[in-house]
C-alpha positions as CSV (number, residue, x, y, z in Angstrom):
1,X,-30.4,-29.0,16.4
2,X,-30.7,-30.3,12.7
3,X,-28.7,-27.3,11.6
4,X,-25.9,-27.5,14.4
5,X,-25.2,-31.5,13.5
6,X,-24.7,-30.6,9.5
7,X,-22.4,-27.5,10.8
8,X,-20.4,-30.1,13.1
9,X,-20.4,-32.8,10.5
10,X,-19.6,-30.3,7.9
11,X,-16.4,-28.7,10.3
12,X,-15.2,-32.1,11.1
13,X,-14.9,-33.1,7.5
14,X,-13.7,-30.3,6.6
15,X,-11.0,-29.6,8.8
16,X,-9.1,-33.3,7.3
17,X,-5.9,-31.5,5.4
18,X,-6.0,-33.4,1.8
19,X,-3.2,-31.1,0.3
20,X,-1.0,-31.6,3.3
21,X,-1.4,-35.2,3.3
22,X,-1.1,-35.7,-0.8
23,X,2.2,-33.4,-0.2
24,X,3.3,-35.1,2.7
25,X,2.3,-39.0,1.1
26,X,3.6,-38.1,-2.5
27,X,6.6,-36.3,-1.5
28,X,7.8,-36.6,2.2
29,X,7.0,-32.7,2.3
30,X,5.3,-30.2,4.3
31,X,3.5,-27.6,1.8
32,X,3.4,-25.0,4.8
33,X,6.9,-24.5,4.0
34,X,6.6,-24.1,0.2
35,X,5.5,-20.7,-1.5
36,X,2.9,-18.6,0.5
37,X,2.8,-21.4,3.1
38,X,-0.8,-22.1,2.3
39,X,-1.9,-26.0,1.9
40,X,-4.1,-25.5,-0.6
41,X,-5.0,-27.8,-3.8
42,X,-3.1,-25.3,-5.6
43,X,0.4,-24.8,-3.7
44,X,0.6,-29.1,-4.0
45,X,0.6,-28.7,-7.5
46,X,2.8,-26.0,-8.0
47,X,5.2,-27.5,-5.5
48,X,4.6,-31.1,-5.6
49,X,3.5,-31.8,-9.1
50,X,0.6,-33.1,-10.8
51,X,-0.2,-36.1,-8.9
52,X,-0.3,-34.7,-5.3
53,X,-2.5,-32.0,-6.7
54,X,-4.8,-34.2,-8.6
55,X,-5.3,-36.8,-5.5
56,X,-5.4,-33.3,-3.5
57,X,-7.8,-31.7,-5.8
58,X,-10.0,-35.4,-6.0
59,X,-9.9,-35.5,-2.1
60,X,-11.6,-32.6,-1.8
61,X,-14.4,-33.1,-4.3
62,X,-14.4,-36.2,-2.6
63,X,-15.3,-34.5,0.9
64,X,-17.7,-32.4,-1.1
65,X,-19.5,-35.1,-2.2
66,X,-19.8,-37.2,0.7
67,X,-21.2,-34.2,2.5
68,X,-23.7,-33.6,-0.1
69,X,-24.9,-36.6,0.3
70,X,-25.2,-36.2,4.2
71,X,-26.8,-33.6,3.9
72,X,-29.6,-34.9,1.5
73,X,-29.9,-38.3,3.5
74,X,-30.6,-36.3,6.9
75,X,-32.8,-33.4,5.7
76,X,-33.2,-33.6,1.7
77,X,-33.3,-29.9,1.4
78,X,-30.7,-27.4,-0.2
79,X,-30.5,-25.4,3.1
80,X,-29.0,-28.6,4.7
81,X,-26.6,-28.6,1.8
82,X,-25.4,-25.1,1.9
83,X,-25.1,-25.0,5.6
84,X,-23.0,-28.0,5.9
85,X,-20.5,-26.8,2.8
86,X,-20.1,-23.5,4.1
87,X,-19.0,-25.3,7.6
88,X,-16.4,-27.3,5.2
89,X,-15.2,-24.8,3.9
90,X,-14.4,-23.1,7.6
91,X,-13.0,-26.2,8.9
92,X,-11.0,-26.9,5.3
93,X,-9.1,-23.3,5.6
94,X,-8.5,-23.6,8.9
95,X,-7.8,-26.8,9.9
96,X,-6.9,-27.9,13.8
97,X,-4.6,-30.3,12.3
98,X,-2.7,-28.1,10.6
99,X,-2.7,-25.2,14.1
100,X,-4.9,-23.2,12.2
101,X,-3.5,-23.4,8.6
102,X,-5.3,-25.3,5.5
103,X,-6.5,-24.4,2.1
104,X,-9.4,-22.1,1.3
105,X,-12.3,-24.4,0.7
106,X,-13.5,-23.4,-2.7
107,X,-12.9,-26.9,-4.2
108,X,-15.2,-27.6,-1.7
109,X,-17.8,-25.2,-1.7
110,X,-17.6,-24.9,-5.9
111,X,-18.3,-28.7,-5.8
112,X,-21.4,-28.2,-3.5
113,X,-22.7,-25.8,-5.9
114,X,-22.2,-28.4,-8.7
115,X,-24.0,-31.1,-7.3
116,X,-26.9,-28.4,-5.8
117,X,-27.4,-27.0,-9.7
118,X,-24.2,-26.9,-12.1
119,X,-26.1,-24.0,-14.3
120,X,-25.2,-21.1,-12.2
121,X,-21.5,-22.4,-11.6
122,X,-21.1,-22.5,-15.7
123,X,-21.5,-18.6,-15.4
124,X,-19.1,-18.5,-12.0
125,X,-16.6,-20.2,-14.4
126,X,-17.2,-17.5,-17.2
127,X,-16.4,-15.0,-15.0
128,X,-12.9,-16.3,-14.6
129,X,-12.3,-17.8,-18.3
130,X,-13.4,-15.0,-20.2
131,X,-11.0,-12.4,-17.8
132,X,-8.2,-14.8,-18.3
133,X,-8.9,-15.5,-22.0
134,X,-8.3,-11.6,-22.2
135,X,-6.2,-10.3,-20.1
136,X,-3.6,-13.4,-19.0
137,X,-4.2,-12.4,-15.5
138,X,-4.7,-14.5,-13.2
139,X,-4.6,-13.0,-10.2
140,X,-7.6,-10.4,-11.6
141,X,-9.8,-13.0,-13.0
142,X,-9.6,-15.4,-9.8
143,X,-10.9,-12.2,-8.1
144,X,-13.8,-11.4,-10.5
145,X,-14.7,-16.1,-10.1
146,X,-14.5,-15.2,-6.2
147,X,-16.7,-12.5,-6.3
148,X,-19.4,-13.8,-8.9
149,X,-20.0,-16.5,-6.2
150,X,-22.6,-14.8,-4.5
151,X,-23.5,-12.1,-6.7
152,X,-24.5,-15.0,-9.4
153,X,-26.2,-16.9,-6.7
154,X,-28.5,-14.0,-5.8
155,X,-29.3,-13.1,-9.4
156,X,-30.2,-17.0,-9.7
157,X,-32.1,-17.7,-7.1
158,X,-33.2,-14.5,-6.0
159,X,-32.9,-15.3,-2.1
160,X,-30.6,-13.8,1.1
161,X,-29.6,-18.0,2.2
162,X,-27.7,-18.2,-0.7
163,X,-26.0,-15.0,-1.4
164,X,-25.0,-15.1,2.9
165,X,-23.9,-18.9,1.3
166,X,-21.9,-17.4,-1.5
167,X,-20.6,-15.3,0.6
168,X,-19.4,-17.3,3.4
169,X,-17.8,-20.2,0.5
170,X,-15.4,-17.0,-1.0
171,X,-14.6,-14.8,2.3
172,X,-12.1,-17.5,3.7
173,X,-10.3,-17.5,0.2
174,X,-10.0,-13.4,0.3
175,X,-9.0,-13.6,4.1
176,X,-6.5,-16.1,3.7
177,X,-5.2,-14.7,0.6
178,X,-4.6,-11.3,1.9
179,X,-2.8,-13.2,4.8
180,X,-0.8,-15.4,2.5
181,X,-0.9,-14.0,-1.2
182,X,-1.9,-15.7,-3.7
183,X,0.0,-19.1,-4.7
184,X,-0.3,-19.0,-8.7
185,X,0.9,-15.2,-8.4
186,X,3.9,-15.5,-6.7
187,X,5.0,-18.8,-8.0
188,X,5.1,-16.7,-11.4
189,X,6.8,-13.8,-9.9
190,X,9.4,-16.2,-8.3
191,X,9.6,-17.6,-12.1
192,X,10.1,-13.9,-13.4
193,X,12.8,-13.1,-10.8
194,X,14.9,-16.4,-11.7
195,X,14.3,-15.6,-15.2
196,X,16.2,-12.6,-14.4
197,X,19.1,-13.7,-12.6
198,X,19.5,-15.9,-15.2
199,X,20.8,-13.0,-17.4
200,X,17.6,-13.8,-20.3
């Protein structure tokens, strides 16, 4: 029952659309109808600016936080943590509000792991600034953070709950990203092509 309440409270919390509503409050705009069509932290920025995406971005972590501390007030254990990110990070990418659309919850989940131990997330984070560092590629070294996720979590902690975790946090992002395409990526292909036509 314990278990089912954090999922619901998790799902519930989730599913509240900060990048739509910093696009929409900032701007008067609807970020479905910008770029991939995603409403994710990222797309506000790219398309709103750099305050919808940071209250976007901060409204996220906020969520993440509140939940952690849900979580640690009703059980105390990091089970109770993971279970009711992971349900987050469901209801964040895809929202009711939004019929189904949303962002990909890793603000969300990557926060969670933060606040659980921020060791193992320094190392996530390697595995996209040291890609990025050397080879300028965003769209590869955003694959190789995604996938460290779980593989880092099992190396640290050695147990099945947090690699099915890990792995539940990233497979949104991949799903929704093979729906959509990635938001960076074509907002630089989009630059290239006007670049173009620009005769440069």
């Amino acid at each position: 029952m314990m278990f089912l309440l954090l999922a619901l409270i998790g799902f519930l919390i989730g599913i509240i659309p900060s990048g739509y509503l910093s696009m929409l409050f900032f701007t008067g705009a609807d970020i479905r109808t910008m770029g991939t069509g995603s409403a994710t932290v990222t797309a506000v920025m790219i398309h709103g600016g750099r305050i919808p995406g940071i209250v976007a971005l901060l409204m996220e972590i906020t969520k993440a936080i509140l939940l952690f501390l849900i979580a640690h007030f009703l059980v105390g254990e990091a089970w109770a943590v993971l279970a009711i990110i992971v349900a987050a990070v469901i209801g964040c990418s895809w929202s009711v509000w939004l019929k189904g659309n949303g962002g990909q919850g890793l603000t969300i989940g990557v926060t969670g792991l933060v606040l659980l131990n921020p060791l193992p997330v320094l190392i996530m984070a390697a595995c996209y600034l040291i890609p990025i560092v050397a080879t300028k590629r965003h769209l590869l070294s955003n694959r190789l953070f995604r996938i460290s996720i779980p593989v880092v979590l099992w190396l640290w902690y050695s147990s099945w709950v947090w690699v099915l975790a890990g792995v539940l946090i990233v497979l949104p992002s991949f799903v929704k990203g093979r729906i959509y395409g990635d938001e960076v990526a074509e907002a630089q292909k989009t630059s290239q092509v006007g670049h173009n036509e620009s005769g440069a």
